[in-house]
N, C-alpha and C positions, 0 to 999 in steps of 0.2 A: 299276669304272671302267676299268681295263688289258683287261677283256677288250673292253668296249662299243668303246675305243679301239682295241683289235688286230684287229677286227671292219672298222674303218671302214679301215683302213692294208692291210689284204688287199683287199678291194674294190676301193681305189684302185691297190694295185697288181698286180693279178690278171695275167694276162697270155691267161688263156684264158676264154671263155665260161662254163667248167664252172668253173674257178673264182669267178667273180663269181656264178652260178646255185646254188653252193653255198650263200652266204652269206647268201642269201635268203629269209622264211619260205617255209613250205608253201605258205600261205596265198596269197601274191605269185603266186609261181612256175604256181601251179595255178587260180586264179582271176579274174589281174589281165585286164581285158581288153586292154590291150597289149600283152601276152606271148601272150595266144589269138587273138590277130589275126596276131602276127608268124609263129607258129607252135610256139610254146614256149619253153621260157627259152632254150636254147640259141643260136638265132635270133633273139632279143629281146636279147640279149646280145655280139651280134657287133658290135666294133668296130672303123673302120679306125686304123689305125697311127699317123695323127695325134689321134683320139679318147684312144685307152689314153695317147700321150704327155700328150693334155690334165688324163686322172686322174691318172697319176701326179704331174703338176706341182702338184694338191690339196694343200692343208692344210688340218688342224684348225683352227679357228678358235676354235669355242667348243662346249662340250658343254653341253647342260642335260640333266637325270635325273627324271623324273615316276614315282616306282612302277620300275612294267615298261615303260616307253616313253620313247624319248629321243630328243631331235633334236641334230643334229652341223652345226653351222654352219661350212663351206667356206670357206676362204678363196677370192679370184676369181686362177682361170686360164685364163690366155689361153686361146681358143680351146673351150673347156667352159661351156654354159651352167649349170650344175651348184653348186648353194648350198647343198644343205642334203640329209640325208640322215636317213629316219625308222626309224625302229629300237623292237623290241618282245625282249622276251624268250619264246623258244620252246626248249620242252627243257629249260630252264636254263642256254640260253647267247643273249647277242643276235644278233639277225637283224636284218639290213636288212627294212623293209616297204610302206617306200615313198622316191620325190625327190621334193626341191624344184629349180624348174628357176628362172634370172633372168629367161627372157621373160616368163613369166605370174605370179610373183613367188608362185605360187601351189605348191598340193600338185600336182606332178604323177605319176602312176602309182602311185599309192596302191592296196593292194591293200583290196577290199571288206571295210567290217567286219561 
C-alpha cells in the first residue's frame, strides 16, 4: 500500500513530464490513443504552471486494492478536473493506467486492455 501510495504522491507532484511519463505503464504510455494523438508521453504530459499547481494541491482521498489494480479517489482541487487515478501492477511495482476526469464522471484515457 506505501508503494501504490508513493506512486500516486510522485505523480502528483512530478514537476517534469518525464517524471509523470515515468510512472506510467507501458501499456499507457505506448498505446493510449491520447498520448499517440498528442505525440507521446512526453507531450501528453506537459503541463502549464497552473495545472502542476492544481496536482500538487491533490489529495488521497480514498484507496481501494482489487488484486493488481487499484483505484485512488482524489480529493477535489481547485482548478483540476482530476478524481480518480487507475493503477495496475507492472514489474512488480504500481503504475498509473489510466484518469478519471469530474466532467465526464467517467474512465478517462484509460490505456487499452
Amino acid at each position: 500500500m506505501a508503494q501504490l501510495r508513493s506512486t500516486v504522491e510522485r505523480y502528483l507532484t512530478a514537476q517534469s513530464p518525464q517524471q509523470r511519463c515515468a510512472l506510467l505503464t507501458t501499456v499507457y504510455r505506448t498505446m493510449n490513443p491520447e498520448v499517440l494523438l498528442a505525440g507521446g508521453c512526453d507531450r501528453s504530459e506537459q503541463l502549464s504552471a497552473a495545472e502542476r499547481a492544481a496536482l500538487r494541491a491533490s489529495r488521497i482521498e480514498r484507496v481501494q486494492v482489487q488484486g493488481s489494480d487499484a483505484t485512488v479517489t482524489l480529493a477535489p482541487a481547485a482548478g483540476s478536473d482530476l478524481t480518480a487515478l487507475e493503477l495496475t501492477v507492472e514489474h512488480g511495482e504500481w503504475s498509473i493506467n489510466g484518469f478519471v476526469a469530474r466532467s465526464s464522471g467517467s474512465t478517462s484515457g484509460s490505456a487499452p486492455s
